[in-house]
C-alpha positions in Angstrom: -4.4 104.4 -40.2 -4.3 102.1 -37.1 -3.0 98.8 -37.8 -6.2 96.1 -37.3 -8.5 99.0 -37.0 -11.3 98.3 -39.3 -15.1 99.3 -40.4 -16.2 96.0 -40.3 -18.7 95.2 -37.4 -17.2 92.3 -34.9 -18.3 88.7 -35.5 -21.7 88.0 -33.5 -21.3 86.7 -30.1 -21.8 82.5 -30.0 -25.0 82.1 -27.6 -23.7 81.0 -24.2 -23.6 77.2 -24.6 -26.8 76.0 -22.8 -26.4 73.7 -19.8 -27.2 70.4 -19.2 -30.8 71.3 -17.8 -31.8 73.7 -20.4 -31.3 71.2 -23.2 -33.1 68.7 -20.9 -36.0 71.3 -20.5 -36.7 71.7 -24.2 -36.3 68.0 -24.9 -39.4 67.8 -22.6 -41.4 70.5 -24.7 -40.6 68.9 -27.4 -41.8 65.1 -26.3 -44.9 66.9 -24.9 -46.0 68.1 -28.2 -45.2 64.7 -29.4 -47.9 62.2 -28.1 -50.5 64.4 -29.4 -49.4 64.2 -32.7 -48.8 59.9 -32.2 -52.1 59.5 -31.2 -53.6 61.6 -34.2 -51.1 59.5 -36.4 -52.2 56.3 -34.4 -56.0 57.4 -34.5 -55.4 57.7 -39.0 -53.8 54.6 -39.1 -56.3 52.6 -37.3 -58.9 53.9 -39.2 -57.2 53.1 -42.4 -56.7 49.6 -41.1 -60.7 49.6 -40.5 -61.4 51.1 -44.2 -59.1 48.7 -45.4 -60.1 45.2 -43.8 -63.9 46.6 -44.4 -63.2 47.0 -48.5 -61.2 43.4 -48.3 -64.4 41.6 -46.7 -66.6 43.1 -49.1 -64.1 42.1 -52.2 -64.4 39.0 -50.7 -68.1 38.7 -50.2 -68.8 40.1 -53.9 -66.1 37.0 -55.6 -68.1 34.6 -53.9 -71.5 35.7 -54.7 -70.8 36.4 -57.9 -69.2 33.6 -58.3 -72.6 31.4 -56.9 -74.6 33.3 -59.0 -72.5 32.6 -62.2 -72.6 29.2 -61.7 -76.4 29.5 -61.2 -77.0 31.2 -64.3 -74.7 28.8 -66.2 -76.4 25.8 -64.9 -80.0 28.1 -66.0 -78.5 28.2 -69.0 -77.5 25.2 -69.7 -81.1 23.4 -68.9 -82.4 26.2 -71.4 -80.1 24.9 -73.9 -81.6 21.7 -73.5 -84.6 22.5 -73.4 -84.8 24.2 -77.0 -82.9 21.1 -78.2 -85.7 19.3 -77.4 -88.5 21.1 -78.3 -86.4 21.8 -81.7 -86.2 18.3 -82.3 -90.6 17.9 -81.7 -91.1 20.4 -83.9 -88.9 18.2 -86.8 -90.6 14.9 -85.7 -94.2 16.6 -86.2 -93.0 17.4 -89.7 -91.6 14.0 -90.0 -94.7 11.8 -91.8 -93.2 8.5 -90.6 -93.4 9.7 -86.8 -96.9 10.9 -87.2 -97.7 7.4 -89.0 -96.1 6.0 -85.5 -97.8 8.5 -83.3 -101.3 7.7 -84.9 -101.1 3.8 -84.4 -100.0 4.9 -80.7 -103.4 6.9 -80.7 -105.1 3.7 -81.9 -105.1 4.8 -85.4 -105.0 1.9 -88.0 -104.1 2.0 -91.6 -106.9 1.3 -94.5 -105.6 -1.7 -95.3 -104.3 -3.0 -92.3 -106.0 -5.7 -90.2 -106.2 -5.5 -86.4 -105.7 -8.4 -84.4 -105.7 -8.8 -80.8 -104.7 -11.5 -78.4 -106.8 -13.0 -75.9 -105.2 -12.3 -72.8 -104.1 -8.7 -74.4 -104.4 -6.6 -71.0 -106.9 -3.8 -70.8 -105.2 -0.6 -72.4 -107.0 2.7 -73.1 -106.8 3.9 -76.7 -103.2 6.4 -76.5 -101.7 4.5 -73.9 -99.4 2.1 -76.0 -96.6 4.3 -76.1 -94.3 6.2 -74.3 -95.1 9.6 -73.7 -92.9 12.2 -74.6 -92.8 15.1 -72.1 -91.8 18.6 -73.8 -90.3 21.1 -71.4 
């Protein structure tokens, strides 16, 4: 055998270092493809900045109508409230015997043995008009 003589194929040949204007040449294809694919990146971006401030103004227009509209309905209920409070309480002074007693000498109503007396210079009153009136809701 032949010393250094071998079967194994020789090492591939290093490509031929490219010069200066080559490597400047495919820097150029490269940046070429590139503002394409910035402006389809800007393009997304943008419109996830639209989506974005569009879903912020409504989560801010729904808190303060909902808001408004809570306060509404709390104030609603709150007059309802009272309302049943007072109706609640006519309901136990109409089963109350000394209000009715009260209510009929408002009326004009007088006992069986009462005596009416009036003064002389008594203004003029229609019969049901001594007493406050009570307005129900």
């Amino acid at each position: 055998m032949l010393a250094g003589v071998t079967d194994i194929p020789p090492p591939p040949v290093p490509p031929a270092r490219a010069s200066w204007w080559q490597r400047t040449e495919r820097r150029i294809q490269r940046l070429q493809r590139l503002p394409l694919t910035m402006m389809i990146a800007s393009l997304l971006a943008a419109l996830g900045i639209v989506q974005l401030t569009f879903q912020l103004g409504n989560s801010v227009y729904r808190s303060v109508t909902w808001s408004q509209d809570t306060r509404a309905t709390l104030a609603r209920t709150a007059t309802l409230e009272r309302d049943v409070r007072i109706l609640q309480d006519a309901v136990k002074a109409n089963q109350d015997p000394t209000y009715l007693r009260a209510l009929a000498r408002c009326r004009g109503f007088v006992g069986a043995n009462e005596r009416v007396v009036v003064a002389s210079d008594a203004p003029e009153t229609p019969p049901g008009e001594n007493c406050k009136a009570l307005r129900v809701p």
